[in-house]
C-alpha positions in Angstrom: 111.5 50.8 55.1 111.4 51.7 51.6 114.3 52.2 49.6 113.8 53.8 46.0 116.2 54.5 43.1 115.4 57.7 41.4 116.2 58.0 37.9 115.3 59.6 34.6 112.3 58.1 32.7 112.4 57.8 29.2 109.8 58.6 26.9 108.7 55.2 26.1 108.9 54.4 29.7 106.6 57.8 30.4 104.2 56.6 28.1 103.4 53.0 29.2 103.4 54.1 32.4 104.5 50.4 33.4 105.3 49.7 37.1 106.4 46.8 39.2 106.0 46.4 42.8 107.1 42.7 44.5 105.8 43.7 48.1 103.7 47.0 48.3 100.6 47.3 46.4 100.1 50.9 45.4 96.0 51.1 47.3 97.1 49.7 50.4 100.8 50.0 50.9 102.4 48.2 53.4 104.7 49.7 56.2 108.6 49.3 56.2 108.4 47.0 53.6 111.7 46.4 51.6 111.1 47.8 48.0 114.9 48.3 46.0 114.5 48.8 42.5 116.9 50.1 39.9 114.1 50.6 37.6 112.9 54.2 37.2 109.4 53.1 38.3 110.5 53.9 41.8 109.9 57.6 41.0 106.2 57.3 39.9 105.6 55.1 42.8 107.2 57.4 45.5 105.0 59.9 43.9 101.9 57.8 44.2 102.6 57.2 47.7 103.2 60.6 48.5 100.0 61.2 47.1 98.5 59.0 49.6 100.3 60.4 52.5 98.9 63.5 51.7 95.2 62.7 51.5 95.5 60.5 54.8 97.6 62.9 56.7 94.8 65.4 55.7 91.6 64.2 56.3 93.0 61.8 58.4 92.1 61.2 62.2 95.4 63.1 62.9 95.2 65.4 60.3 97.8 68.0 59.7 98.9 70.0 56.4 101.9 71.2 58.4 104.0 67.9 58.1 103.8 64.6 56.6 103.6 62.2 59.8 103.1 59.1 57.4 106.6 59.2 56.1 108.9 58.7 59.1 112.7 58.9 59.2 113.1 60.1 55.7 116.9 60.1 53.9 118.3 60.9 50.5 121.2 59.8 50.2 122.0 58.9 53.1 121.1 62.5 54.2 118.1 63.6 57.0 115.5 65.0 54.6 112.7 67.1 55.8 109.4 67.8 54.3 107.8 70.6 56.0 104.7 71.0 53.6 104.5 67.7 51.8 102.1 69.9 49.0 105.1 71.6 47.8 107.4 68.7 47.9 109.3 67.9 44.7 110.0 63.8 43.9 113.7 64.4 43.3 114.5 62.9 39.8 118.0 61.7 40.6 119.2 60.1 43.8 118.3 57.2 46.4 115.5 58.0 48.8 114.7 56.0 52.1 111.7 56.1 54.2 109.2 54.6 56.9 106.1 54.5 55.5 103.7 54.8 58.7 99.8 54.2 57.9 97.9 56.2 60.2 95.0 54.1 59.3 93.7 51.4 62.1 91.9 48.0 61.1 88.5 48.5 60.2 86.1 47.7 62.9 84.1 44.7 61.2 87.9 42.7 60.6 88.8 39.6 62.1 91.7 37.9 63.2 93.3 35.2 61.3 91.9 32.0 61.9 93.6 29.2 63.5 94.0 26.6 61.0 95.5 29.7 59.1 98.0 30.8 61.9 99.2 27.1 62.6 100.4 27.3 59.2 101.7 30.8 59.7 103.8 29.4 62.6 104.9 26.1 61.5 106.6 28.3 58.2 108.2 30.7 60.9 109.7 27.7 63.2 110.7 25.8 59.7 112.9 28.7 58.6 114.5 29.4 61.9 115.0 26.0 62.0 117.1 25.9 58.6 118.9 29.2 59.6 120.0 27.8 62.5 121.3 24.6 61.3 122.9 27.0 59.0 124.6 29.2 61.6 126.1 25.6 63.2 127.3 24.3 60.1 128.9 27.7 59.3 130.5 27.6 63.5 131.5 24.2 62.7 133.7 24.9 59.7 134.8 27.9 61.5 136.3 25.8 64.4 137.6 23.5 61.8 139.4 26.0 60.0 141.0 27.0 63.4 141.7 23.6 64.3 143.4 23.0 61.0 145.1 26.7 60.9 146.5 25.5 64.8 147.5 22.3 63.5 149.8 23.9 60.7 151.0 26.6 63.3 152.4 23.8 65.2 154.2 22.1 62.7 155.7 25.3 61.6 157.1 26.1 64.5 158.9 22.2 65.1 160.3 22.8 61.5 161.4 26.0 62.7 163.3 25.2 65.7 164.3 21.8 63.8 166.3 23.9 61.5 167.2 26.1 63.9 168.8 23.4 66.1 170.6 21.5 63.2 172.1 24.7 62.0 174.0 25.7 65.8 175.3 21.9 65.4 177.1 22.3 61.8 178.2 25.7 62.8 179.8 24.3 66.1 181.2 21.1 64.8 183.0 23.4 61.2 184.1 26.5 63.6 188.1 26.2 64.0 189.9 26.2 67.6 190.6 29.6 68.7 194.2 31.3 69.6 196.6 33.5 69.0 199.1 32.6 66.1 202.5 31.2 66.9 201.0 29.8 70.2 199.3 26.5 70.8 195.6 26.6 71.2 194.2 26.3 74.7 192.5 22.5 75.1 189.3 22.7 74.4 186.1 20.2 77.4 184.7 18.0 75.8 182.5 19.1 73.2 178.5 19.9 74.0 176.2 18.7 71.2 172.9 20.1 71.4 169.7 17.7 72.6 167.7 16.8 69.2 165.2 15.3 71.6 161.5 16.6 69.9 159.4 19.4 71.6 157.0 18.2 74.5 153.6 19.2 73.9 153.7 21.7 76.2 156.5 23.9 74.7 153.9 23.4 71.7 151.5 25.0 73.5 154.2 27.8 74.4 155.0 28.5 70.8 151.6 28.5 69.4 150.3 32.1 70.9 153.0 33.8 69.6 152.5 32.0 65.9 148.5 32.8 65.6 147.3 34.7 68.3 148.2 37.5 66.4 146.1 37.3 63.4 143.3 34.8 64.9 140.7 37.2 64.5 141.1 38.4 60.9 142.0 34.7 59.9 138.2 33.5 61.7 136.5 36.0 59.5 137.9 35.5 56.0 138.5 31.9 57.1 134.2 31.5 57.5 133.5 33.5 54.3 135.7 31.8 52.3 134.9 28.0 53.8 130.8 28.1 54.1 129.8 30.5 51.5 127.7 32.7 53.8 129.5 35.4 53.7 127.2 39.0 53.5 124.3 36.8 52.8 123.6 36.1 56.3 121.3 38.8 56.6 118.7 37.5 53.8 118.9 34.6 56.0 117.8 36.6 58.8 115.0 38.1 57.0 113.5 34.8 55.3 110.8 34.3 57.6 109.8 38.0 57.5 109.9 38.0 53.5 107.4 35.1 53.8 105.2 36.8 55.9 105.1 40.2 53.7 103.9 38.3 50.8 101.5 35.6 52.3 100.0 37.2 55.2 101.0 41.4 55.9 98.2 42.7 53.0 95.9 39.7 53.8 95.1 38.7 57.1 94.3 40.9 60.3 96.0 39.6 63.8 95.3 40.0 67.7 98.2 41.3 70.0 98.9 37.7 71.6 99.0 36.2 68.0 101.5 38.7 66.7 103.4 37.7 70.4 103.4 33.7 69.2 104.7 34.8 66.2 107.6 37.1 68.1 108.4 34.7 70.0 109.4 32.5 67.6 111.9 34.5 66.1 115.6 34.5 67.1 116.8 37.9 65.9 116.0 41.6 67.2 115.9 42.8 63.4 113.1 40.3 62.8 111.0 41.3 65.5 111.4 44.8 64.8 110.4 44.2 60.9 107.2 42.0 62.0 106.3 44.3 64.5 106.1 47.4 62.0 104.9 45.0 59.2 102.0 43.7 61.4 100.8 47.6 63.1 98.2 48.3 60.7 97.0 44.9 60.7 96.3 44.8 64.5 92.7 44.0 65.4 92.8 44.8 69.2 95.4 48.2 69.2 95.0 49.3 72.7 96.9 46.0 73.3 99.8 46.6 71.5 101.9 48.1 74.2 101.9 44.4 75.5 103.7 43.7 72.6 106.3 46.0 72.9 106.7 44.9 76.1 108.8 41.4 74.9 111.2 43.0 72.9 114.7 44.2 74.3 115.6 47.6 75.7 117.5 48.1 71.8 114.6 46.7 70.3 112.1 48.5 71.7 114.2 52.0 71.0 114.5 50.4 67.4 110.8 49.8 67.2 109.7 53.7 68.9 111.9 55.4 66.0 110.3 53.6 63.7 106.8 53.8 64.1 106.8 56.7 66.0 105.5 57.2 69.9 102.5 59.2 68.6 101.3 56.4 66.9 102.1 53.9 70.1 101.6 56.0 72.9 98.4 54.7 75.2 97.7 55.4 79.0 96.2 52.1 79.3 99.9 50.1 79.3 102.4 52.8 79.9 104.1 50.9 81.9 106.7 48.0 81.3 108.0 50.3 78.3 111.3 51.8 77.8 111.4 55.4 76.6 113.2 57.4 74.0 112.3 60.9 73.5 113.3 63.5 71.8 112.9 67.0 72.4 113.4 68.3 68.7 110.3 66.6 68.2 106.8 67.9 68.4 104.9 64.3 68.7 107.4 63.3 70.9 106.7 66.2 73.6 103.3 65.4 72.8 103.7 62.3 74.5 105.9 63.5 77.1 103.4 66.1 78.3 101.1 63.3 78.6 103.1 61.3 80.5 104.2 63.9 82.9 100.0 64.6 83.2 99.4 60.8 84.4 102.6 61.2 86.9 101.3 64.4 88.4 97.7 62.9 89.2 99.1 60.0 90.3 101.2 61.9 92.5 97.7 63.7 93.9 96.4 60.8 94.2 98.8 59.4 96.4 98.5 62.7 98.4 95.1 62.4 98.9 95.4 58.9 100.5 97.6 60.0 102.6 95.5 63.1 103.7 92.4 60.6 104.3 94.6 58.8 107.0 95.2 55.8 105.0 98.2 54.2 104.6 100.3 53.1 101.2 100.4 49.7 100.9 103.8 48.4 100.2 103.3 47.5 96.6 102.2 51.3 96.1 104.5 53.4 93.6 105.1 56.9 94.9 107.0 57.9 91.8 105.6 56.3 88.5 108.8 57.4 86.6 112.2 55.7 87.2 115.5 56.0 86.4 115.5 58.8 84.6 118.6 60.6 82.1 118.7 63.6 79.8 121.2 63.8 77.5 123.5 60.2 79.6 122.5 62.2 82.4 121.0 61.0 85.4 118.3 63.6 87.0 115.6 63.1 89.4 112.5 65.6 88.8 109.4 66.3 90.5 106.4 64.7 89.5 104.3 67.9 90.1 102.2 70.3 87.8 105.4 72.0 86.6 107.4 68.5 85.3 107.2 69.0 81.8 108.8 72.5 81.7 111.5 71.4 84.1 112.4 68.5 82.1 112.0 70.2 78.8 114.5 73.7 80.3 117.2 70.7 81.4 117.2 69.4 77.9 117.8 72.7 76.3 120.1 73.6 79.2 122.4 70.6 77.9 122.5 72.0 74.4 122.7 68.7 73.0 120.9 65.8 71.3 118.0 66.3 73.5 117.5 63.1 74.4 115.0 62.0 77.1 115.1 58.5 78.6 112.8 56.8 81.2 111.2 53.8 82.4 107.4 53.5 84.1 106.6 51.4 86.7 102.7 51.0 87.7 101.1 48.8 90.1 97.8 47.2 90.2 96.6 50.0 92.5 98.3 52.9 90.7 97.7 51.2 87.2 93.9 52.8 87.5 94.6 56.3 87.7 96.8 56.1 84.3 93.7 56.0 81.8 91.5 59.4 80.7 88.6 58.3 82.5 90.0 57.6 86.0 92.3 60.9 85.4 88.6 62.8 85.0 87.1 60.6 87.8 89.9 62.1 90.5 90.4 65.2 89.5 86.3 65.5 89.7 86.8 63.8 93.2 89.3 66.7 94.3 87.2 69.6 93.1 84.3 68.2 95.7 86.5 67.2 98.4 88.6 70.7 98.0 
């Protein structure tokens, strides 16, 4: 994510054309990588990039002049912003623009993977810093109970002051009162006078009273209680993001990784928000793509949503691991219907498939899928549609019908046996099979 401060150059600054950038070299710019600058630099290099965006969304595999597919999730102040023809767009001079910068460039075929001396390194610096965060997060938990214990312990001895005070009081006030009666007459005798019990309070009357003295404001009294004790306060999140920092500068513009290294490194990591961050830091610098939807396939339902708006399903989507994923669609967007049709192609073979078994007299085995798509909502909906030649337009008519969001979510489940007929070449292999058996 790239977050840029847009502000008025000066002349002197116009002329020296002077330019700082911590993480994101200008030729090869990384994606989603943190860049906040107050400087007014931030406009030339938002215009530098854009520049880039341009020429690669052009001439690019994917090319398109219609949109800019490079710059994902774009906001200015704190606004959606859309570019439809990125030739005519404008830097704004004033304001604070945000944006996922999404190569659609792919390793180059003669890269190779970092080596192994180099990744034992890379891993040992990962498991050091989430180490040292999470010693930090129990020293902070321990204070945190501390200050509650202590916070309890005062509780307590305000309340035995309190009814202390309270008790001594009713004693003077019965022992000064005078006898009571009407005047002229003698005052009825008065039993033998009751003095009130100064025994102290058990413990469990202590634990009676103390609800009612803290349970109140516990909550509040935790949070400013850990801020103000450990010192962590709001900077827990550039603890969170240490071991992704040190992988932006040492290894994102450097080294080139396989899927199952990038998982090792994922699965050291304790947070969602650094798995995300790695995960979009590390997509251009994949070696073996068409294994990357086996990374994906570790994260979290959240996660994986988190990672899909992002980067994009255009960019993630392959028939050769559909399955395993969670899906997020929308239907205001063109790539994402992209995707959808495609999906809704590889459920209606598979379906012909399965029909064609079953017209050759053989039996599904029990580990066969009859429907590839599961568990399926529009718009917090639940809905069950057809997986036949006409899926796409159903699904696509219920989404409008809702006149919402447009949301479409799903899950894909494949077997062995089923996995087959969710790549191009088996689709062309069985639909060429049905045209000589029809």
């Amino acid at each position: 994510m790239f977050s840029l401060v847009m502000e008025r150059m000066n002349n002197q600054e116009q002329d020296s054309g002077a330019w700082t950038s911590e993480s994101c070299p200008l030729q090869s710019p990384e994606p989603h990588a943190n860049h906040a600058s107050q400087r007014p630099v931030d406009r030339m290099i938002c215009k530098r990039m854009l520049e880039m965006a341009i020429k690669e969304c052009t001439w690019g595999p994917k090319a398109t002049k219609q949109n800019l597919e490079t710059w994902r999730n774009i906001t200015f102040d704190g606004k959606k912003l859309s570019i439809p023809d990125p030739q005519k767009f404008d830097v704004p001079v004033n304001g604070f623009l945000e944006f996922d910068y999404v190569s659609q460039k792919r390793a180059p075929s003669v890269a190779k993977p970092i080596r192994p001396t180099d990744m034992l390194k890379l891993l040992f610096e990962v498991e050091t810093r989430q180490v040292a965060y999470s010693r930090k997060v129990e020293s902070v938990q321990q204070k945190q109970r501390s200050a509650i214990l202590f916070q309890q312990e005062q509780a307590k001895q305000a309340a035995l002051r309190s009814l202390e005070n309270t008790t001594s009081a009713s004693r003077d006030a019965a022992s000064k009162s005078p006898p009571r009666g009407k005047k002229g007459k003698k005052a009825k005798k008065k039993g033998p006078e009751v003095i009130p019990e100064t025994h102290e309070v058990e413990q469990d009357e202590q634990d009676f009273i103390m609800p009612l003295v803290i349970q109140k404001d516990k909550e509040k009294f935790i949070e400013n209680m850990a801020k103000k004790m450990t010192g962590l306060g709001d900077s827990t999140q550039l603890w969170i993001h240490s071991a992704v920092t040190y992988l932006r500068i040492h290894y994102a513009s450097t080294f080139f990784f396989r899927c199952r290294q990038l998982i090792e490194i994922l699965k050291r990591m304790d947070h969602g928000e650094q798995r995300v961050e790695t995960m979009c830091m590390f997509y251009a610098r994949v070696v073996d793509f068409s294994e990357f939807g086996e990374v994906i396939k570790i994260l979290n339902k959240d996660d994986q949503i988190e990672v899909q708006q992002r980067l994009g399903w255009w960019n993630l989507y392959n028939e050769k691991s559909l399955d395993g994923l969670y899906y997020k669609l929308s239907v205001h967007l063109q790539e994402d219907m992209r995707v959808l049709s495609r999906i809704c192609r590889v459920a209606h073979a598979h379906q012909q498939a399965m029909s064609k078994r079953l017209e050759a007299g053989l039996k599904l085995k029990k580990s066969d899928v009859v429907h590839i798509i599961t568990d399926m909502s529009i718009n917090g909906h639940s809905v069950h549609v057809p997986e036949d030649d006409h899926m796409f337009a159903t699904i696509t008519a219920l989404a409008n019908i809702r006149n919402q969001e447009g949301y479409i979510e799903f899950s894909i489940r494949l077997t062995k046996g089923s996995r087959d007929v969710a790549t191009n070449e088996n689709l062309t292999k069985r639909f060429s099979e049905m045209r000589v058996n029809d």
